[in-house]
Rosetta silent file (secondary structure, phi, psi, omega in degrees, C-alpha in Angstrom):
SEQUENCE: XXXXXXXXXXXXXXXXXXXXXXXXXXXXXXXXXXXXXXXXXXXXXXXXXXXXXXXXXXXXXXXXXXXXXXXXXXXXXXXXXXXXXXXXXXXXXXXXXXXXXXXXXXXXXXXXXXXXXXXXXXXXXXXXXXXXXXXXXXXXXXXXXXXXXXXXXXXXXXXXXXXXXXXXXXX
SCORE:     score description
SCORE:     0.000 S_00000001
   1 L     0.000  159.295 -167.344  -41.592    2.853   17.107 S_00000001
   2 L   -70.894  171.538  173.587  -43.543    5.227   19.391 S_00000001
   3 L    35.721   34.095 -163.682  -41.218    8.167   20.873 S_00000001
   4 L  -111.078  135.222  158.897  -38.223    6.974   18.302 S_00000001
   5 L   -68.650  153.662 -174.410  -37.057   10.931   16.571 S_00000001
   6 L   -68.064  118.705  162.661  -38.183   10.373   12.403 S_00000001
   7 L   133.998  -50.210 -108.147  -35.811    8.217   10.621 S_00000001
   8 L   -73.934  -58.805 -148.709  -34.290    6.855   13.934 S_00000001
   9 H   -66.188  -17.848 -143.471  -36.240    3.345   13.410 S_00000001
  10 H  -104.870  -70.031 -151.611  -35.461    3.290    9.199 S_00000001
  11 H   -61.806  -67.315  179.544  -31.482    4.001    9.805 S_00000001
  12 H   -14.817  -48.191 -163.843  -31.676    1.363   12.770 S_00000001
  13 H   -74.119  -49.606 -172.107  -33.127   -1.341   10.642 S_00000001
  14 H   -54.713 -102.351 -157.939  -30.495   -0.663    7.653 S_00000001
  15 H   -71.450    9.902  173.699  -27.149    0.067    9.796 S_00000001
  16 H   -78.353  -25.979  172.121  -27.402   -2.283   12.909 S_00000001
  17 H  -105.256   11.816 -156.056  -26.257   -4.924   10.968 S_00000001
  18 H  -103.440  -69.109 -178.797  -24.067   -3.688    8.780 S_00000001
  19 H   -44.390  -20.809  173.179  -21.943   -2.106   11.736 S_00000001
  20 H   -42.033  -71.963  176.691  -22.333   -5.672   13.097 S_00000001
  21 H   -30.597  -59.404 -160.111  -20.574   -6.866    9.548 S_00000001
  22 H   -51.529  -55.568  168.957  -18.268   -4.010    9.860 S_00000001
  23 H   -53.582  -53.645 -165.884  -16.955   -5.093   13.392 S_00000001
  24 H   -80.800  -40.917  128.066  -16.455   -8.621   12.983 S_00000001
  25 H   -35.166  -42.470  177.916  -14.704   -7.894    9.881 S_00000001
  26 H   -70.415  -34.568  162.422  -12.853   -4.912   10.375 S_00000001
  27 L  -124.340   -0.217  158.139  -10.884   -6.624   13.562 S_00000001
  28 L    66.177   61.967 -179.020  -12.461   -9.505   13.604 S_00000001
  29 L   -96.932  128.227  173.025  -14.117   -9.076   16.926 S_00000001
  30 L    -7.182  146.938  161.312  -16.413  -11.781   18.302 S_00000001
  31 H   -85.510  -12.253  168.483  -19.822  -11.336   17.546 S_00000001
  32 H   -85.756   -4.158 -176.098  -21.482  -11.023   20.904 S_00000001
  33 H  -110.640  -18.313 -165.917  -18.843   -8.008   21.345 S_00000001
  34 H   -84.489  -42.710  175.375  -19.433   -7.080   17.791 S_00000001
  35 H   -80.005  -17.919  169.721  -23.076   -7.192   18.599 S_00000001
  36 H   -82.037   -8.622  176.388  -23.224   -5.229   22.057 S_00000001
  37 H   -60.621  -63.717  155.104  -21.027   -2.919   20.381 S_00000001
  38 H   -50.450  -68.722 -153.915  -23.616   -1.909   17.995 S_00000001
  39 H   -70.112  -33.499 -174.032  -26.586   -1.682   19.891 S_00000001
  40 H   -72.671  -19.786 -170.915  -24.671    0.801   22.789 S_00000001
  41 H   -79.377  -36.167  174.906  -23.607    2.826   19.837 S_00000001
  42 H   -50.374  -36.563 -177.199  -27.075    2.967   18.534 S_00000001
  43 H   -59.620  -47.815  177.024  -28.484    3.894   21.863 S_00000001
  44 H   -44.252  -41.734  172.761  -25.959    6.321   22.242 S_00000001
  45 H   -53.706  -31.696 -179.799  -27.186    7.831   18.487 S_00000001
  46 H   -75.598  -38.316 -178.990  -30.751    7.680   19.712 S_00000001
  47 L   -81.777    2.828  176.186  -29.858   10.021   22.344 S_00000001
  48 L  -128.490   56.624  157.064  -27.764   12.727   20.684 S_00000001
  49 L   -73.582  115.163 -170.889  -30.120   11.860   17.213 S_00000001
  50 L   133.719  -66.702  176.855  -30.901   15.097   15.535 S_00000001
  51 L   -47.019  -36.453 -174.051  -27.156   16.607   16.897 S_00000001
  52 L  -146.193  134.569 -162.277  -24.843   14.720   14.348 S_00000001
  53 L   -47.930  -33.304  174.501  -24.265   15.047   11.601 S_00000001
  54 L  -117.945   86.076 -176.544  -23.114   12.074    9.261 S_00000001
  55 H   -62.200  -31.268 -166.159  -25.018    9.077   12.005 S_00000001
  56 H   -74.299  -31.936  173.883  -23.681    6.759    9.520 S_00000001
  57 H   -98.541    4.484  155.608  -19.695    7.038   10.456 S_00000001
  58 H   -59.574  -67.235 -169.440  -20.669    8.471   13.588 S_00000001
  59 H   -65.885    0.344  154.354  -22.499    5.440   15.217 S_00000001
  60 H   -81.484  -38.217 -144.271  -19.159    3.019   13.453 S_00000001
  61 H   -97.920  -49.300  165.520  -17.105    5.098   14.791 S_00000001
  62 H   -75.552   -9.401 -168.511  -18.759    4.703   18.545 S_00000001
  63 H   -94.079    4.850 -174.365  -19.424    0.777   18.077 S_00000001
  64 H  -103.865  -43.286  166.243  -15.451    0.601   17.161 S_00000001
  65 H   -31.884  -67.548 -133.693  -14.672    2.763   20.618 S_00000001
  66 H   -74.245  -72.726 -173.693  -17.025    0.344   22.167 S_00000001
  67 H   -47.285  -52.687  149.834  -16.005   -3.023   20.633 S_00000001
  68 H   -35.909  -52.551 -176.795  -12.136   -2.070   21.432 S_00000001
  69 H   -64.097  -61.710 -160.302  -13.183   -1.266   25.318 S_00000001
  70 H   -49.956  -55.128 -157.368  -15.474   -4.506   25.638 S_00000001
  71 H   -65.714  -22.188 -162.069  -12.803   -7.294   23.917 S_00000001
  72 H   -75.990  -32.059 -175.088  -10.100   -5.530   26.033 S_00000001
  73 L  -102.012   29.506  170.429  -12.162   -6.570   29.411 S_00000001
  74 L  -144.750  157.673 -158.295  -13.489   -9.678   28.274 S_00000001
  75 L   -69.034  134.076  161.196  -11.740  -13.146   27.777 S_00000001
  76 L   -73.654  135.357  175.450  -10.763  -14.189   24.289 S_00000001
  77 L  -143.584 -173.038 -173.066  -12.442  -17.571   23.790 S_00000001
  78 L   -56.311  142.006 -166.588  -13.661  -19.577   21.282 S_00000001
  79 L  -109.278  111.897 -167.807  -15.549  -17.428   18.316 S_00000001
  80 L  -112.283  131.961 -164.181  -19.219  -18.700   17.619 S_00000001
  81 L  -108.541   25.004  172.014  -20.379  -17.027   13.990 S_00000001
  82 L   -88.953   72.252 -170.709  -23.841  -18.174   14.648 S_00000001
  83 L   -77.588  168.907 -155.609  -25.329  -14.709   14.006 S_00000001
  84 L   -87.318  -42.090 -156.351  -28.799  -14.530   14.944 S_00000001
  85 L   -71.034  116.858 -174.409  -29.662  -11.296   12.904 S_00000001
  86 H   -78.714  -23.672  159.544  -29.860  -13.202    8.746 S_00000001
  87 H   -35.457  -93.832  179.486  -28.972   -9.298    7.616 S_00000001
  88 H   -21.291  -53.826  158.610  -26.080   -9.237    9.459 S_00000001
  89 H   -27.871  -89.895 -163.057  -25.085  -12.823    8.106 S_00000001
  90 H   -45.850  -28.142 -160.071  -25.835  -11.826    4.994 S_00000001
  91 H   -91.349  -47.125 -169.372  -23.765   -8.497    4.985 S_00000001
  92 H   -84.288  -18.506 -164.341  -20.182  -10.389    6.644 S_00000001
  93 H   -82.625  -13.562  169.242  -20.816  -13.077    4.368 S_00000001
  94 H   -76.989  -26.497 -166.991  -20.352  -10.433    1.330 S_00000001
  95 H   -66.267  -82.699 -163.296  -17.583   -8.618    3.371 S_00000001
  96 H   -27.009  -40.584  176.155  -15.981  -12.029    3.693 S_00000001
  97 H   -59.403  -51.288 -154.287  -16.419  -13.092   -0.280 S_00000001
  98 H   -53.250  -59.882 -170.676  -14.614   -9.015   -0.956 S_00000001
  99 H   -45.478  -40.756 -171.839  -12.033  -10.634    1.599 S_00000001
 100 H    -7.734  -66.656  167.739  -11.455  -13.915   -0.013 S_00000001
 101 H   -69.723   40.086  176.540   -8.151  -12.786   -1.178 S_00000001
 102 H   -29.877  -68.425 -175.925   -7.263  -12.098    2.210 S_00000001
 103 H   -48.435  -34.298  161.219   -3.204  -12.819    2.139 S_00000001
 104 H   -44.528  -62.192  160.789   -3.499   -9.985   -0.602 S_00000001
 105 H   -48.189  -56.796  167.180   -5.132   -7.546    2.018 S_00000001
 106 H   -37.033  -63.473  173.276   -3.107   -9.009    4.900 S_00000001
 107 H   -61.483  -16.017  170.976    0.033   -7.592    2.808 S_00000001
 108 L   -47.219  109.156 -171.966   -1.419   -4.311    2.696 S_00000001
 109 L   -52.621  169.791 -158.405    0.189   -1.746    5.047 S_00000001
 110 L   -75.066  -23.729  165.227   -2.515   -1.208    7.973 S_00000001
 111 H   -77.070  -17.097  162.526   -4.108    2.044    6.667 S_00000001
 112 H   -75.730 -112.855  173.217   -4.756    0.785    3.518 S_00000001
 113 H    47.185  -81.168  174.572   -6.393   -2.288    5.168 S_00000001
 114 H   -60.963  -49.822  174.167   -8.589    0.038    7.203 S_00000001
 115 H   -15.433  -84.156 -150.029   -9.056    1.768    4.063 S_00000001
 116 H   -56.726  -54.635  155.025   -9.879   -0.956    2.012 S_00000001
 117 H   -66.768   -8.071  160.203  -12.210   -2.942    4.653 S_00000001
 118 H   -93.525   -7.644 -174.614  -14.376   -0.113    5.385 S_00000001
 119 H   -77.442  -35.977 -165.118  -14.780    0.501    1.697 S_00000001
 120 L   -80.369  -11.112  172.274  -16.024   -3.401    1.140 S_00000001
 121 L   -88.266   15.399 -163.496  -18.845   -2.444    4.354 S_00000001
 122 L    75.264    7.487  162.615  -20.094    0.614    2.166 S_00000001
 123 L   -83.590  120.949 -165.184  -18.586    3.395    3.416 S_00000001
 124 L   -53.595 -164.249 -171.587  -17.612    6.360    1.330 S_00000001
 125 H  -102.573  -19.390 -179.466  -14.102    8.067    1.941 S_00000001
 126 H   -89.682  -17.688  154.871  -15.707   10.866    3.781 S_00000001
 127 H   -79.955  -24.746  158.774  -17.335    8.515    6.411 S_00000001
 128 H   -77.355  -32.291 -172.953  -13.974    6.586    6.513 S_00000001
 129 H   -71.966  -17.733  160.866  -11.782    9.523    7.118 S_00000001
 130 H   -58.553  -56.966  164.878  -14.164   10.251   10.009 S_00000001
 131 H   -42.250  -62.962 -175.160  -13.963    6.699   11.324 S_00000001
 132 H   -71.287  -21.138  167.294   -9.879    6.715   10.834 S_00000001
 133 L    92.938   37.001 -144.657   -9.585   10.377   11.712 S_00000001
 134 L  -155.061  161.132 -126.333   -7.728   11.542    8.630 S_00000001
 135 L  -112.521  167.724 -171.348   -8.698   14.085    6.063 S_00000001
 136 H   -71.820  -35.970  172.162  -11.279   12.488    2.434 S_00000001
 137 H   -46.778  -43.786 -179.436   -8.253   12.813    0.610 S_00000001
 138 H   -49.478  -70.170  178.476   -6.245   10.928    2.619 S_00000001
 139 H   -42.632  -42.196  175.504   -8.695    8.116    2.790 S_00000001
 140 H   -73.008  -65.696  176.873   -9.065    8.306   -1.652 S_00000001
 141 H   -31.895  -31.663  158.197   -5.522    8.410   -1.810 S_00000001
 142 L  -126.316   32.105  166.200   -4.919    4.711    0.208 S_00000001
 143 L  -110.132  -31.367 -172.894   -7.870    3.536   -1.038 S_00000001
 144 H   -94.396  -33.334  169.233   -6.419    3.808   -4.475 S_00000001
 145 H   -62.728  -68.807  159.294   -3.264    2.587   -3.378 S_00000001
 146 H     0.968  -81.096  169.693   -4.970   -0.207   -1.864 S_00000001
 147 H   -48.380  -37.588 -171.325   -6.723   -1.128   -5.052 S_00000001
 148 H   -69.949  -61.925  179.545   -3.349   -0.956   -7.332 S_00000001
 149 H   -33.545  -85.868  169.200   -1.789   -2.893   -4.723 S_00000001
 150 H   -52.381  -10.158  169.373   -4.141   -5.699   -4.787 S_00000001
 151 H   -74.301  -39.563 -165.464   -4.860   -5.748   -9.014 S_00000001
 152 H   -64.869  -34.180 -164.223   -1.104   -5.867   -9.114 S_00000001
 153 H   -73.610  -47.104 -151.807   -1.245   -9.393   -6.196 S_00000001
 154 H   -75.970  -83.514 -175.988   -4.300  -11.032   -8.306 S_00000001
 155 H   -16.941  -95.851  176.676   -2.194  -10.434  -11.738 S_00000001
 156 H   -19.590  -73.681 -172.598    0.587  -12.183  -10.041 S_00000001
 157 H   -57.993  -34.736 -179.475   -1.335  -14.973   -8.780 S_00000001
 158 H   -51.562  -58.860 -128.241   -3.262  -15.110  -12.244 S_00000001
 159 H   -77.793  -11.515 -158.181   -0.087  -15.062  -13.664 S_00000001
 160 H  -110.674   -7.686  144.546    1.824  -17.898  -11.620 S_00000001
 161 H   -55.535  -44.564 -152.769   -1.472  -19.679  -12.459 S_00000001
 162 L   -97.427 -178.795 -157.224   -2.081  -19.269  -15.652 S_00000001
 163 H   -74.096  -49.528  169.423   -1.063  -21.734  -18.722 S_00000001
 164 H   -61.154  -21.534 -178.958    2.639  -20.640  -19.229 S_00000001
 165 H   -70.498  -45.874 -175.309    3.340  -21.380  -15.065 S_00000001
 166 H   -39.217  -46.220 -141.785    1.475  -24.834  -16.281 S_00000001
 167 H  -112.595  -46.679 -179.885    3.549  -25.859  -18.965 S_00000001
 168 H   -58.579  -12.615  168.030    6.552  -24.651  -16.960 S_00000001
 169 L   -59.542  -45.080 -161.621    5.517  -27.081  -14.586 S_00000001
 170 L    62.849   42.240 -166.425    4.817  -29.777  -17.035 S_00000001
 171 L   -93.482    0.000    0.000    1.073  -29.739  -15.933 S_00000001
């Protein structure tokens, strides 16, 4: 686009819908708040664009500011998933498949959570510890936890699953 700084138009196209995904997953905020959320953070990024440094966990990091202010002043109501953007779709419907094992995640204490759900939107540990405010170590460190945690809940469920649970059953 004319008078857009270079790149501005290429990251737009990419991370507006993925911060969509990102919202509506990560707290599972409406999608009209998930989507005005996004777009003020982009504007804000087009105007300090140049100035900072990592845009990609910056501009999450303002649409989660945002998306926290907006649901807090606006009425919870019924939640209509009919996103408009087919990216965006496409992007929550993989975060949702990573989720599938949700009650697995759900047990997860809440930084590992955050952890865990910004890792399934693509972000690296050095754009989550920006987002979460907490040093890349931190961020590898319950991200790894995270993971053990959940291989260990799928084993269990394999295992309370699997052909010996059957037969103890008398399936």
């Amino acid at each position: 686009m004319e008078g857009e700084p270079d790149g501005y138009t290429v990251f737009f196209e990419d991370q507006y819908p993925r911060v969509v995904a990102m919202l509506i997953a990560y707290r599972g905020f409406a999608p009209e708040v998930a989507e005005d959320s996004a777009a003020e953070a982009m504007c804000r990024l087009l105007l300090n664009w140049g100035k900072v440094e990592m845009p990609q966990a910056w501009v999450r990091t303002v649409a989660l500011r945002v998306a926290c202010r907006l649901a807090k002043n606006q009425q919870a109501g019924p939640l209509k998933w009919d996103l408009v953007d087919e990216r965006a779709a496409a992007d929550l419907a993989a975060v949702e498949t990573s989720l599938v094992a949700g009650s697995a995640v759900a047990a997860l204490p809440r930084r590992q959570q955050e952890v865990m759900t910004l890792t399934l939107v693509d972000m690296t540990p050095s754009e989550i510890a920006v987002v979460l405010g907490c040093t890349a170590e931190q961020a590898r460190g319950n991200l790894a936890h995270a993971r053990r945690a959940l291989r260990n809940a799928i084993q269990r469920e394999e295992g309370a699953d699997g052909p010996d649970a059957q037969r103890a059953q008398g399936v």
